[in-house]
C-alpha positions as CSV (number, residue, x, y, z in Angstrom):
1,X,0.0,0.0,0.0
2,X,1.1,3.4,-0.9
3,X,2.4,5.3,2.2
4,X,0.0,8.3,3.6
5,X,0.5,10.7,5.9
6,X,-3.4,10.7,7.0
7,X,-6.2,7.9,6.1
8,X,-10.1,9.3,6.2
9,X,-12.8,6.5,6.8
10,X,-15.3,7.4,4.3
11,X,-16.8,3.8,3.5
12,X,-20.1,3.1,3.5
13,X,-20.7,7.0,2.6
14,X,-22.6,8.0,-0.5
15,X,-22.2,10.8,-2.5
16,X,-21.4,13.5,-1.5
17,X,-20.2,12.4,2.0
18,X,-17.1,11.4,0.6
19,X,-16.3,14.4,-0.6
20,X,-17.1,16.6,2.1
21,X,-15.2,14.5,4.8
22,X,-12.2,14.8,2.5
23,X,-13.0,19.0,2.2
24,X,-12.3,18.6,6.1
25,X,-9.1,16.0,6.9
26,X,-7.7,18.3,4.3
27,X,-7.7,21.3,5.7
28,X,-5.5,19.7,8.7
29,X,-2.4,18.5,6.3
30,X,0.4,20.5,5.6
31,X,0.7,21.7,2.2
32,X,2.7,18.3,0.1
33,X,1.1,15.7,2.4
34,X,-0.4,12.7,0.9
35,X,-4.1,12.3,2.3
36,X,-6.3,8.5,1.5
37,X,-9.9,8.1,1.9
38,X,-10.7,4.6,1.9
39,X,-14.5,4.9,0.1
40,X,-17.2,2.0,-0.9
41,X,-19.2,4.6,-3.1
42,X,-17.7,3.4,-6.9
43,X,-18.8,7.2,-7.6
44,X,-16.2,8.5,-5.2
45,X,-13.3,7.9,-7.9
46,X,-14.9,10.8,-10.0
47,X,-15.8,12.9,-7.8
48,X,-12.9,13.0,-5.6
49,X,-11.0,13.2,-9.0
50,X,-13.0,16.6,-10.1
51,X,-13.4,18.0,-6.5
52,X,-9.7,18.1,-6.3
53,X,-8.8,19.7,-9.8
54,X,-11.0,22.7,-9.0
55,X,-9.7,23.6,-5.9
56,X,-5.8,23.1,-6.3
57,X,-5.0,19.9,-5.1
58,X,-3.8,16.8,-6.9
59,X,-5.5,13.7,-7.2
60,X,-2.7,10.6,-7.2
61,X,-5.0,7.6,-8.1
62,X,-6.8,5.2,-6.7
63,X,-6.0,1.4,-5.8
64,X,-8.3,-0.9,-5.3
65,X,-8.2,-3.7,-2.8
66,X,-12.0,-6.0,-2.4
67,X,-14.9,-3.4,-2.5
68,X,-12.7,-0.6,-1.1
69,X,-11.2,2.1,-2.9
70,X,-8.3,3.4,-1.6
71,X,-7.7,7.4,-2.9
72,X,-4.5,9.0,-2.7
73,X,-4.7,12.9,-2.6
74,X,-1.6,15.4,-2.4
75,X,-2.6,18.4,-0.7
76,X,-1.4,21.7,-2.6
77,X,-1.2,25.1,-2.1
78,X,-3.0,28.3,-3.0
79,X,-0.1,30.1,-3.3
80,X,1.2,31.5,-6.8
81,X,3.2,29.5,-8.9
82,X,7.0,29.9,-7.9
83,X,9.5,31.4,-10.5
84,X,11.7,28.9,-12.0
85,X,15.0,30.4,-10.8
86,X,17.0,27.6,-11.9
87,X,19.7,28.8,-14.6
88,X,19.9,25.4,-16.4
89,X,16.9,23.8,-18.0
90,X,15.9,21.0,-20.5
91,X,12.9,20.4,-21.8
92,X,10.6,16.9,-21.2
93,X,11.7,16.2,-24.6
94,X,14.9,16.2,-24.2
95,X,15.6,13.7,-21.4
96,X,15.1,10.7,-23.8
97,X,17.7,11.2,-25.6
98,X,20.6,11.8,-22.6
99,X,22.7,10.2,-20.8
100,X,22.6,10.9,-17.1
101,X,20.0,10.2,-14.0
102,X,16.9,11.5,-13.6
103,X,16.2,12.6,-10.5
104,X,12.6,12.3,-9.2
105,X,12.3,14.4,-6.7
106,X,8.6,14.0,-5.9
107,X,6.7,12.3,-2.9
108,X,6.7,8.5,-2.7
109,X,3.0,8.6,-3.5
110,X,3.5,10.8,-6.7
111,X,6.2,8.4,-7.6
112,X,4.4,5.0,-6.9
113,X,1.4,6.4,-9.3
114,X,3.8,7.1,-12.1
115,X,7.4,7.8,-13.4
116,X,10.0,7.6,-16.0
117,X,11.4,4.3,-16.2
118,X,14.5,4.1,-14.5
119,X,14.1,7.6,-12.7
120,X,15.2,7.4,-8.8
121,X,13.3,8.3,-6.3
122,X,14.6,10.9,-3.2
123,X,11.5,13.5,-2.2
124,X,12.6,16.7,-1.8
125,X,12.0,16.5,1.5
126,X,14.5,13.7,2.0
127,X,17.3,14.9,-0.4
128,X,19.9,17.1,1.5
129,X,20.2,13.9,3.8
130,X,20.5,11.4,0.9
131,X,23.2,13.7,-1.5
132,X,25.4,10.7,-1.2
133,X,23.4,8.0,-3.4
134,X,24.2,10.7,-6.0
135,X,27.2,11.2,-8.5
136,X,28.8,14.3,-9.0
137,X,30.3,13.6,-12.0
138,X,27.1,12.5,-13.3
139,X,24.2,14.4,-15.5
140,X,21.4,15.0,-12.9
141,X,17.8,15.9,-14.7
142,X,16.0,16.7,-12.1
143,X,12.0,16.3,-12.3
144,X,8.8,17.1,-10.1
145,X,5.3,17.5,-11.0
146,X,5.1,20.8,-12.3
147,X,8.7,22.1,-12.1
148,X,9.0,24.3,-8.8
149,X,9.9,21.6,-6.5
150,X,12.3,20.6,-9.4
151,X,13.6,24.2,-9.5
152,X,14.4,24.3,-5.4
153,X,16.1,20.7,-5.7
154,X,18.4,21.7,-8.8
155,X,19.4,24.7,-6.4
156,X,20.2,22.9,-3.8
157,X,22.1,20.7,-5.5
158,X,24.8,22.5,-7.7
159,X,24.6,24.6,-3.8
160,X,26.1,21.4,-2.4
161,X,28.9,21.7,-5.8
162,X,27.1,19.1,-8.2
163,X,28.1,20.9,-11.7
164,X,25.9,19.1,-14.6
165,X,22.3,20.0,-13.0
166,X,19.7,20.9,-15.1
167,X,15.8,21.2,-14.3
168,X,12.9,19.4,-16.5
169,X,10.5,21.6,-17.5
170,X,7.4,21.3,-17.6
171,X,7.2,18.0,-15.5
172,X,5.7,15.1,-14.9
173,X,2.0,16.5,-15.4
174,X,2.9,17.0,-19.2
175,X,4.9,14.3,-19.5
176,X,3.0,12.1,-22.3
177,X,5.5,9.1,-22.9
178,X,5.6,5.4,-20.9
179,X,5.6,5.1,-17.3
180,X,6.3,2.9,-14.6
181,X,4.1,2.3,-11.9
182,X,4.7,0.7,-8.3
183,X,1.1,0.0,-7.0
């Protein structure tokens, strides 16, 4: 099962219960954290899916175990989109056809629901303690979903004297090409 940082009982709720219960355990994560409802109603996939587009969150996926659904949500943040800072940047386009490591730097749920093949996984969260699984003398293409957390981890890294950095814009949420899921 995918790691959570909070799990909402919402089964045996119908529509729109599900929902609303999730409106409230979300308010009480930190911006990031990985919320799952565990739901009955089949209708919950879709709605949870739609609730969360509208109001800024992200909606990870959904696995399914017996009758219960399991929903993985990432709470966001209504905060403007940051600035990427980040001097060196390649496009998603581009990453096929280089050599070097990409750099996943999202959070183990965003990761488990879909990545490049052969990307590795340290959350940003984790990667100033875990600079030593990574090469120096290698190409780092570092990825997120949308490219801010991306642009903050690229930072910190050529910060910490890694010199062949470079950022993936957009990210993962336009990425159209095969993935690898962990579910």
């Amino acid at each position: 099962m995918i790691q959570a940082n909070e799990q909402l009982d919402a089964k045996g709720l119908a529509c729109p219960m599900p929902v609303v219960k999730t409106k409230k355990a979300i308010n009480d994560l930190e911006e990031g954290q990985v919320l799952e409802v565990q739901a009955t109603d089949r209708g919950s996939k879709a709605d949870l899916a739609a609730w969360t587009n509208t109001v800024g969150h992200q909606y990870l996926g959904t696995v399914e175990e017996g009758d219960v659904l399991y929903h993985y949500i990432r709470k966001g943040s209504n905060e403007p989109e940051v600035k990427k800072t980040f001097e060196h940047t390649v496009s998603l386009d581009e990453i096929e056809s280089r050599d070097g490591l990409i750099l996943d730097v999202r959070e183990e749920a965003e990761y488990a629901f879909g990545h490049i093949d052969g990307a590795k996984s340290i959350p940003m969260g984790e990667l100033e303690s875990r600079l030593e699984e990574l090469d120096k003398n290698e190409e780092i293409y570092v990825i997120c979903r949308t490219g801010n957390r991306s642009n903050l981890a690229a930072q910190l890294l050529a910060k910490n004297d890694f010199t062949k950095v470079y950022n993936v814009l957009p990210g993962m949420n336009e990425w159209n090409g095969n993935i690898t899921k962990e579910i």
